[in-house]
N, C-alpha and C positions, 0 to 999 in steps of 0.2 A: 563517637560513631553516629549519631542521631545529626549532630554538624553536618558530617556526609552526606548524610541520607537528604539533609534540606538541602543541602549544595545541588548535590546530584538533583532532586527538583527541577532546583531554578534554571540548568544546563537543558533538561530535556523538556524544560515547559517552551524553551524557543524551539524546540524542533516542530519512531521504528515499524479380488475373489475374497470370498467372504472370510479366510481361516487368516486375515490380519486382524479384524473387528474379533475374533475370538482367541487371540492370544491373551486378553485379560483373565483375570481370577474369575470362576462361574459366578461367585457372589457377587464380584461389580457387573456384571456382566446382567444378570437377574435385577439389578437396583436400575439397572439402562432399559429395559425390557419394555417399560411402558410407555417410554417417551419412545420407544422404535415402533412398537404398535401404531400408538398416533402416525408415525410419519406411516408404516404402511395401509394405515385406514384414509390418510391421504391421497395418498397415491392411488387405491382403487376410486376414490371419488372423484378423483381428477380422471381417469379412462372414462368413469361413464357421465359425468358432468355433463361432457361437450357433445354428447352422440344425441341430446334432449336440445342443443340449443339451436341456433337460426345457422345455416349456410355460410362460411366462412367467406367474406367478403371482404378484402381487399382494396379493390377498383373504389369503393363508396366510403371508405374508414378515412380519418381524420387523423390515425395513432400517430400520422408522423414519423414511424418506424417501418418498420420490413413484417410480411408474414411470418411465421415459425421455420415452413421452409428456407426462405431468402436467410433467413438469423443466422439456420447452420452452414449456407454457405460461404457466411462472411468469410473475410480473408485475413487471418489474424497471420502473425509473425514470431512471436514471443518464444514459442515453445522447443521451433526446429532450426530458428535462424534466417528462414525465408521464409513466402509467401502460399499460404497452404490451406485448406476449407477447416473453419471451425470443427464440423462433423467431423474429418481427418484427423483430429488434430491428437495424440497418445496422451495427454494429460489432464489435469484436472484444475480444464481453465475455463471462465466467463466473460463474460464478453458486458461494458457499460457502452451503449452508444448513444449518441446525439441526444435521443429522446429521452431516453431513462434519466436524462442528466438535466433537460431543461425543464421536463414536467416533473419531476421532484425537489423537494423544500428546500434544497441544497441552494449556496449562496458560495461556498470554494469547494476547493478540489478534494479536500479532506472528507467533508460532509458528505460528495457523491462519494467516496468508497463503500456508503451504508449501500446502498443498491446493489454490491457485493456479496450475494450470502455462505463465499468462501472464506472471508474475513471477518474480525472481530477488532469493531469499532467502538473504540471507549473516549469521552469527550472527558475534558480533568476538568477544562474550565473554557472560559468564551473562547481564551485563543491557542489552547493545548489537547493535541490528540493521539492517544496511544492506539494505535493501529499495526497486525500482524498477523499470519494463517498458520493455524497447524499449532497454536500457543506459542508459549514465551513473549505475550505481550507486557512485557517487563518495566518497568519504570523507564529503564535505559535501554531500549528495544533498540534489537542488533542484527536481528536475523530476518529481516524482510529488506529483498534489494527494491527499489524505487527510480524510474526512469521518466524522462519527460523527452522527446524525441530525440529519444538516445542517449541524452545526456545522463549519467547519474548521479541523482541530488545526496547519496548518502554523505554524510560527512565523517573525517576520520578521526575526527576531533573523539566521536563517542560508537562509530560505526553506524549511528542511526539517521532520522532524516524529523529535517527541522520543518515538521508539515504546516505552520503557520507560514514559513516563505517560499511554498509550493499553491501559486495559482496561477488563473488566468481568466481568459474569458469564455465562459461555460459550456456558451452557444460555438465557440470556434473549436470546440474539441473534437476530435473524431470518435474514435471509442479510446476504452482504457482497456486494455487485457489484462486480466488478474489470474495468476497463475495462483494454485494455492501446491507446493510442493517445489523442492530444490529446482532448480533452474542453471548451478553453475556450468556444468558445460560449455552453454553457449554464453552465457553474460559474467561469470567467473565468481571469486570471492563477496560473500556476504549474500547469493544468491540461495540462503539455505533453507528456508521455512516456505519462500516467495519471490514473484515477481510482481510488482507492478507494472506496467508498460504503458505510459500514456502518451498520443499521440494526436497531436492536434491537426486541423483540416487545410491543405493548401489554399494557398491564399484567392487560388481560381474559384475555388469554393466558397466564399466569406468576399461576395463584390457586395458592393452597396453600403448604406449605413447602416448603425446598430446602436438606439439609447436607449438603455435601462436603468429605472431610479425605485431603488427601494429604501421603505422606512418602516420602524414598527415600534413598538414596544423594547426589547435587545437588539435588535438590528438597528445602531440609530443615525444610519443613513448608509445608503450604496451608491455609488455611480459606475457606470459602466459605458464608454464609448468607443466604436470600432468603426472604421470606413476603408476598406480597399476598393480598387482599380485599377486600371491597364498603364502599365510604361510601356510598353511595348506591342505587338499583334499576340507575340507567347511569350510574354512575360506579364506575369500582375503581384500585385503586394494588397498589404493591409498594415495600417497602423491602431493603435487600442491606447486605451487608460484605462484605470479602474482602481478604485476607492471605494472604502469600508472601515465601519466604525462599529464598533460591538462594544455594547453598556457592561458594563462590570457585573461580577457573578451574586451568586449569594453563599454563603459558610448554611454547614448542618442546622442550627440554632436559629435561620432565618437571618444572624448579621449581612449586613452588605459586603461583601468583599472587593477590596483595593485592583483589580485586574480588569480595568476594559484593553480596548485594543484598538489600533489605528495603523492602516497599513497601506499605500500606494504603489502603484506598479503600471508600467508602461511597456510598449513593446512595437515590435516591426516584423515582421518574415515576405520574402519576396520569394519567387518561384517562376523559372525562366525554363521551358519545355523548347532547347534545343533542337531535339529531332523527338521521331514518335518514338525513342526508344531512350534518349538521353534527357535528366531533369536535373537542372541547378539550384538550389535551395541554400537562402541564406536571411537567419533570424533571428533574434536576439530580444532581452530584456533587461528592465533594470527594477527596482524596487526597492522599499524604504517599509518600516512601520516601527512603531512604541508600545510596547506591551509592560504595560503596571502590573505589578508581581505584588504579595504578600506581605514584602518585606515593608513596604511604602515607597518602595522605589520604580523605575523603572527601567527597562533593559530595552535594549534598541540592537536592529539589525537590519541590516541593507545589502545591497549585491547587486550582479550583473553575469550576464553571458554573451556570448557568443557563436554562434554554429553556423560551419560552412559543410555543405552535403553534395554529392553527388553520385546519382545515381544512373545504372541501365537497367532496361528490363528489356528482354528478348523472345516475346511469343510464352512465357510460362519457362522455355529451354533453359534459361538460364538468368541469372541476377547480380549484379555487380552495385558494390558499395561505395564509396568512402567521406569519413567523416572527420571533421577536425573542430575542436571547441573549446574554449576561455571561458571560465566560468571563476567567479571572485564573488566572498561571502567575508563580511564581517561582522561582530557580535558583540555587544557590550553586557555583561551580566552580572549585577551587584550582586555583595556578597554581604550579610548583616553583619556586626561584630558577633566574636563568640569570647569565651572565656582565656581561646588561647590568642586569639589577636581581631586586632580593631575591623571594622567596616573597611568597604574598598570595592574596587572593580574589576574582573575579568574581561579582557579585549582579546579577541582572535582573530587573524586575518588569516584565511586561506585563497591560494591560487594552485587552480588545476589547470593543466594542458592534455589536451587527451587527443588520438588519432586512433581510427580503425579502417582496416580496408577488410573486405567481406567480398566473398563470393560463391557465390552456388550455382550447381549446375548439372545437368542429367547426363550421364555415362551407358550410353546405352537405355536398354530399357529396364535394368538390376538396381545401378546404383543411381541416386541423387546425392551428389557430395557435397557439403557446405562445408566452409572454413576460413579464418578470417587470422590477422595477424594486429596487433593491437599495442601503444605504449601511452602507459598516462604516469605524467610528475604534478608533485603535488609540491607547494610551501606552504605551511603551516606554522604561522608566526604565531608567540601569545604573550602579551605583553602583561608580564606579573603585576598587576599594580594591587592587587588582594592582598593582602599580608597570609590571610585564612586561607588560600588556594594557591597553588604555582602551579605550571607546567613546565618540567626541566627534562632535556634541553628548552629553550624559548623555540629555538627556530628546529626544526625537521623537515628535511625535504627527502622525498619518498620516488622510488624511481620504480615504476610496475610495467615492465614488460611482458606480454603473454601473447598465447595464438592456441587454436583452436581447430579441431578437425570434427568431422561427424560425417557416417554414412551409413544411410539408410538402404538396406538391400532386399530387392524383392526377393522372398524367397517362393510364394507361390505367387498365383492372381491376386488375391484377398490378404496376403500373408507378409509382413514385413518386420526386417529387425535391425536396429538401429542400434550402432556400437559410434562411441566417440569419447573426447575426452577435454576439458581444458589444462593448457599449464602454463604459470605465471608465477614471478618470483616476485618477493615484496621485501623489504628491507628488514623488516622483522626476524621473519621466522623460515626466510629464502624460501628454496622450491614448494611448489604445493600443485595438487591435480585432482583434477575432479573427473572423472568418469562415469558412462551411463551406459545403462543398455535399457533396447524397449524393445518388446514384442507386441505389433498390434495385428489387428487382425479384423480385416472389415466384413463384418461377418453376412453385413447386407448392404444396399445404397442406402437404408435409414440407417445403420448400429455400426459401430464401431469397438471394439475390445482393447483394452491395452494393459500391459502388466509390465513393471519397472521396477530399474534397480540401479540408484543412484550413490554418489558419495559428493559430501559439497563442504564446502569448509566455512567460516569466522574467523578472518585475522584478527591479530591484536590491533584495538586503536589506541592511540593515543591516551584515553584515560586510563587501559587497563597496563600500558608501561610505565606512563611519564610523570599522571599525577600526584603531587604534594597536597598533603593536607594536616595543617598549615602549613606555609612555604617553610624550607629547612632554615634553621636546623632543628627545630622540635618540631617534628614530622608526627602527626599522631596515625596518618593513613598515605599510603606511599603505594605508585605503581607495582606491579612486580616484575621486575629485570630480566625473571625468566619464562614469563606471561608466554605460551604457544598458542595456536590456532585453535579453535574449537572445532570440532568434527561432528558429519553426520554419515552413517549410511538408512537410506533410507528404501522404504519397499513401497509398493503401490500396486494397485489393480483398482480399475472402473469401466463405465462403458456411457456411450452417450448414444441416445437412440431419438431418433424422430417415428412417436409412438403411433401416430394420424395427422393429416394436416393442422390438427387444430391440435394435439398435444406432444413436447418433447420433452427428454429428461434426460438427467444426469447421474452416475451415481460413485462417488472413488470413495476405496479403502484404503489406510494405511497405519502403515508399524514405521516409527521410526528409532532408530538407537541413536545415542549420545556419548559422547566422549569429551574432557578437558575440558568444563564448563568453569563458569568464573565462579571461581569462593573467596572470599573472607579468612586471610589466614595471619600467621605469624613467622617471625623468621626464626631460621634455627636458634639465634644465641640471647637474642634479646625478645620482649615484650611488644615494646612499642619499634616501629611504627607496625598495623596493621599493612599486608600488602598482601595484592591480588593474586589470586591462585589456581590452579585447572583441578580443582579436587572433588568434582561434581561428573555423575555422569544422570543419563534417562533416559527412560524407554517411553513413549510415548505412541498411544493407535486411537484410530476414531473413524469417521465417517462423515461423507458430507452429500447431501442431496439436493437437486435442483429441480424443481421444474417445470415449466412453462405452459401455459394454456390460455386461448385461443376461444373464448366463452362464445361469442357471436363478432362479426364485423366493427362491436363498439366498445367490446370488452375484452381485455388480456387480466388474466394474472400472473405472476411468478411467485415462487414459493421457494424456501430452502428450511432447511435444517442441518446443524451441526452437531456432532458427537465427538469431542476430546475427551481422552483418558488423559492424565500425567504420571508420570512414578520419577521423582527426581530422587535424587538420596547424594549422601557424603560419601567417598569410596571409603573400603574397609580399610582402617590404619592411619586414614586421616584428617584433615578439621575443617570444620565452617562454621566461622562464627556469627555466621545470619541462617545455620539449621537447614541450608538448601531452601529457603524459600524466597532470594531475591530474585530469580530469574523468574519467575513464574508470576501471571495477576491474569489467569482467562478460566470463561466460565467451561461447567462442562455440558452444556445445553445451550444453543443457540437456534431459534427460531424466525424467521421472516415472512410476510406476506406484503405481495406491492399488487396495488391495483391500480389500472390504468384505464379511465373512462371517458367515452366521447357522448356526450348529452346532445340532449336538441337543441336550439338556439347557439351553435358552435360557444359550446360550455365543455369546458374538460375539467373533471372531477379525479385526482391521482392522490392515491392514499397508500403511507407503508405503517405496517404493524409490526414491532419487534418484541420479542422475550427474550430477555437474557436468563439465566439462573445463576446462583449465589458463586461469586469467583472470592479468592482465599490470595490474600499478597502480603506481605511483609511489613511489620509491623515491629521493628527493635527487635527482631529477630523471635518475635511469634507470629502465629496466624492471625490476619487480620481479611476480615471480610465487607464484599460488599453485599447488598441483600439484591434478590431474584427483583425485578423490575420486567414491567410489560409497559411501552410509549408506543404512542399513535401520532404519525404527522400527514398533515393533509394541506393539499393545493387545489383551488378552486378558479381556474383561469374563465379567462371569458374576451374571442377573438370578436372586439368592435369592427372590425374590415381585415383587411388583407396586411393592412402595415401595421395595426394599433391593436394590442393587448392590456387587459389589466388582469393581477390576479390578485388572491391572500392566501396567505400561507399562515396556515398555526403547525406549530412544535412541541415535542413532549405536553400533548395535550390532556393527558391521565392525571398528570401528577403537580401541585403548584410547584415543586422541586424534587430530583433526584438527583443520587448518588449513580456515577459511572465507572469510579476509579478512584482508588487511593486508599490510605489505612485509615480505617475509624477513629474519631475523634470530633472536637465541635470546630475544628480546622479546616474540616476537609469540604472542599466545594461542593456546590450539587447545579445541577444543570434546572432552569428556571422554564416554567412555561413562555411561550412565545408569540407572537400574532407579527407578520407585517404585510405590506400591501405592495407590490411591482406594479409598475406601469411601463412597459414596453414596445419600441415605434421603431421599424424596418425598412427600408425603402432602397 
């Protein structure tokens, strides 16, 4: 079992109204009391902060970003399927844009999700990050979906997502929309805990050049080059590189640990504005890196895509899609000897093919109908060369067809409710549907209310059927053949309000239930092999708050805090032999503050403050903990002219090293302090 448990490792180190919050026991409820306090003695200092500071200035700020109003009425997508104001928007979602991304310590795409404060972001090691909303940020994290314009990077190898080969170029992103709550309706299977939505910037936006060179201390060396321009009067592109090297970690004890990271990647997207209401869009990358593991070996992975898009938009009236994309991932991951067999390698090649056509459109002045029809094949080769691991079948290919409806119906002026539904068959566990319903309620041009009631599913991946361990025939841990879907129904209620121009916030509650989760079992007649099991269920509620503030013309903050409950358990009558405690490793307090500052001598000064508290994960099938941890990082930029930047960046600046993730021991990594320096030139 502990074989697994390191296997499992080295798999996902290349990569997952108030009376819900008082469904808990009074007593937890009473032990949470003082961290809500904090957050509502926050909150009243955040109203009257701003009514003492200077005139909210805009027209004269440097921030780079949008006022608080402009913020809420970005135009996200995520939530409804089309295009629709933040404020508007029935869930409990954030918004990272441009700026939050470039004036933050962050260096990939992983790093920015910290600006998130509906998510809970644990680094293992320089090039591994467990990332997930709402808990079950699990070693093997499965329940948070992950999108890059459109495309979804999860893999079905483990259902999660290998965030070492998700980047790009920082500055060309647009925002990312972080949903924290099911999502499947519109984006389907594995959309159960979250969404991500990242979407980068048309290439009409990103003309001219772009070199960025960092070095530091861990960082031990970046490059980063980008240049578009015009082919055509409406049509332009842009091509990029980008390279990164990240120094090895360090173990608990101060040893050096075996794991730096080395990773390149390149890219193209062109964007052709046929008419004012028709756009061509076609973009692609490829990418390579080497990630040194524990064992003393190292594991390698590469890949490429694809994406052809086409889009209309019609006056707001209506919105038309379609999408088609080739996406190819391979993975080499050794495996050490164990007792039952020798050293070896794991190789997996996947190729997905995916199409969706989407379209929305208002009916009247009642309904706005979105719905879209969609088919993705998957081949999923693994070439057993491990003795200690197999994947049987070797090859699997998976044929997902679905489509989707949803319609939002006025019911008054202010008043609307939203029924719809996804269904999609998967080779596994055939039909499956997710339905939603939402009542929101715009109770003014600042507020908005909304109350939901979701159902989203977890298909089986490929480790929870197919895996051997060791390859047969003395299997000591084996998929299990009759592995189902995991299930959610979930509840929700929150509101989002722009409180003054200079302050707004957010605030959702939720209860979620669980069904069919993964256990640790046996088979009826024999001992061995262990195989995968649905003998897990949980109730899980919490809270999450956001809120933004508008200090004077040179100052913003945002702030968040989280509140998870968990209650996992074994169902009555039958077993887990990891005690219910593999799916779970999040804390139940989460805290953030980011400040964002424009100095005199065009100096920006941007600083985020995080607390985590003590999260509890699995440990040979006891509790295993990591301890409460508060990190500070800061960026110190400084604009020489119009083209030329330099900045420094320090990281985890409290501590010579912490603990983020994983089970006690003098094994386990800790995240090191950091300094390095950018130098940046535009033109």
């Amino acid at each position: 079992m502990p074989t697994l448990v390191a296997n499992v490792n080295q798999i996902s180190q290349l990569g997952s109204p108030l009376f819900v919050a008082c469904l808990g026991s009074a007593s937890e409820f009473l032990r949470d009391a003082r961290y809500i306090s904090l957050l509502v003695t926050m909150s009243c200092m955040s109203l009257v902060t701003p009514a003492r500071s200077a005139p909210l200035d805009t027209a004269g700020s440097r921030l780079k970003g949008l006022s608080l109003e402009e913020l809420m009425d970005v135009e996200v997508t995520s939530v409804s399927g089309y295009s629709e104001k933040l404020s508007d928007a029935p869930s409990a979602i954030q918004v990272i844009n441009t700026a939050d991304i470039t004036r933050s310590s962050a260096s990939t795409i992983a790093e920015a999700m910290r600006f998130a404060n509906n998510l809970n972001v644990a680094q293992k090691n320089p090039h591994d990050w467990a990332i997930s909303a709402r808990g079950f940020n699990a070693n093997v994290g499965n329940k948070l979906l992950v999108l890059i314009d459109g495309r979804s990077v999860y893999t079905p190898l483990f259902a999660g997502v290998f965030w070492n080969a998700q980047d790009y170029v920082l500055e060309d992103i647009d925002q990312i929309e972080v949903i924290s709550g099911p999502g499947g309706t519109v984006w389907g299977a594995n959309a159960v805990n979250g969404v991500i939505n990242i979407n980068t910037k048309s290439a009409r936006d990103t003309q001219g050049s772009l070199i960025k060179l960092s070095d530091g201390t861990e960082m031990r060396g970046s490059t980063t080059a980008r240049y578009g321009g015009k082919i055509a009067p409406n049509a332009y592109f842009r091509i990029y590189g980008k390279f990164l090297s990240e120094d090895k970690g360090v173990l608990t004890d101060g040893r050096a640990a075996s794991d730096g990271w080395q990773q390149g990647q390149g890219g193209f997207r062109v964007d052709a504005y046929a008419s004012s209401t028709d756009t061509l869009t076609v973009q692609g990358d490829v990418y390579s890196g080497a990630l040194d593991i524990q064992s003393g070996d190292t594991a390698h992975l590469s890949g490429g895509n694809l994406i052809g898009r086409w889009s209309r938009s019609r006056n707001g009236e209506s919105e038309t899609s379609f999408q088609l994309y080739f996406d190819r991932t391979y993975i080499t991951v050794p495996f050490a000897a164990t007792v039952f067999a020798p050293a070896g390698f794991l190789k997996d090649d996947l190729d997905t093919y995916d199409l969706k056509l989407q379209h929305s459109a208002h009916l009247g002045r009642v309904h706005q109908i979105v719905g879209g029809i969609g088919y993705r094949f998957t081949r999923d080769t693994v070439k057993n060369q491990a003795p200690n691991v197999a994947y049987l079948p070797a090859r699997y290919d998976q044929h997902l067809p679905n489509f989707f409806v949803q319609d939002e119906v006025r019911l008054l002026e202010n008043l609307s409710l939203t029924l719809g539904s996804k269904f999609e068959h998967n080779s596994y566990t055939g039909f499956e549907f997710e339905p939603n319903i939402r009542l929101q309620d715009k109770l003014s041009a600042n507020q908005t209310w909304w109350v939901a009631v979701s159902r989203a599913v977890r298909m089986p991946s490929r480790f929870d059927r197919d895996l051997y361990e060791p390859a047969p025939p003395l299997s000591v841990i084996a998929g299990g053949p009759h592995f189902t879907s995991e299930t959610l129904i979930a509840y929700e209620t929150g509101c989002r309000v722009l409180i003054t121009s200079r302050v707004s916030s957010s605030v959702s509650f939720f209860y979620n239930d669980y069904d069919h989760l993964r256990s640790w079992g046996t088979t009826p007649t024999t001992i061995l092999p262990i195989i995968f099991e649905n003998n897990l269920d949980a109730k899980t509620y919490g809270l999450e708050f956001n809120t933004d503030i508008q200090l004077s013309f040179w100052w913003r903050l945002n702030t968040g805090y989280n509140l998870l409950r968990e209650h996992v358990r074994v169902k009555p009558g039958y077993l887990d032999l990891q005690n219910a405690l593999d799916e779970t490793a999040d804390p139940r307090h989460q805290f953030s503050l980011h400040s964002i500052m424009d100095l005199p001598g065009q100096i920006e000064l941007d600083s985020s403050l995080r607390w985590i508290s003590s999260l509890h994960n699995n440990n040979g099938g006891v509790p295993g903990t990591v301890p409460t941890y508060m990190e500070l990082d800061v960026r110190l930029g400084w604009h020489l002219s119009r083209s030329l930047e330099v900045a420094l960046v320090g990281r985890n600046l409290l501590h010579d090293h912490h603990p983020e993730y994983g089970p006690p021991g003098r094994d386990r990594e800790e995240l090191q302090r950091s300094v390095f320096a950018e130098i940046s030139w535009r033109n």
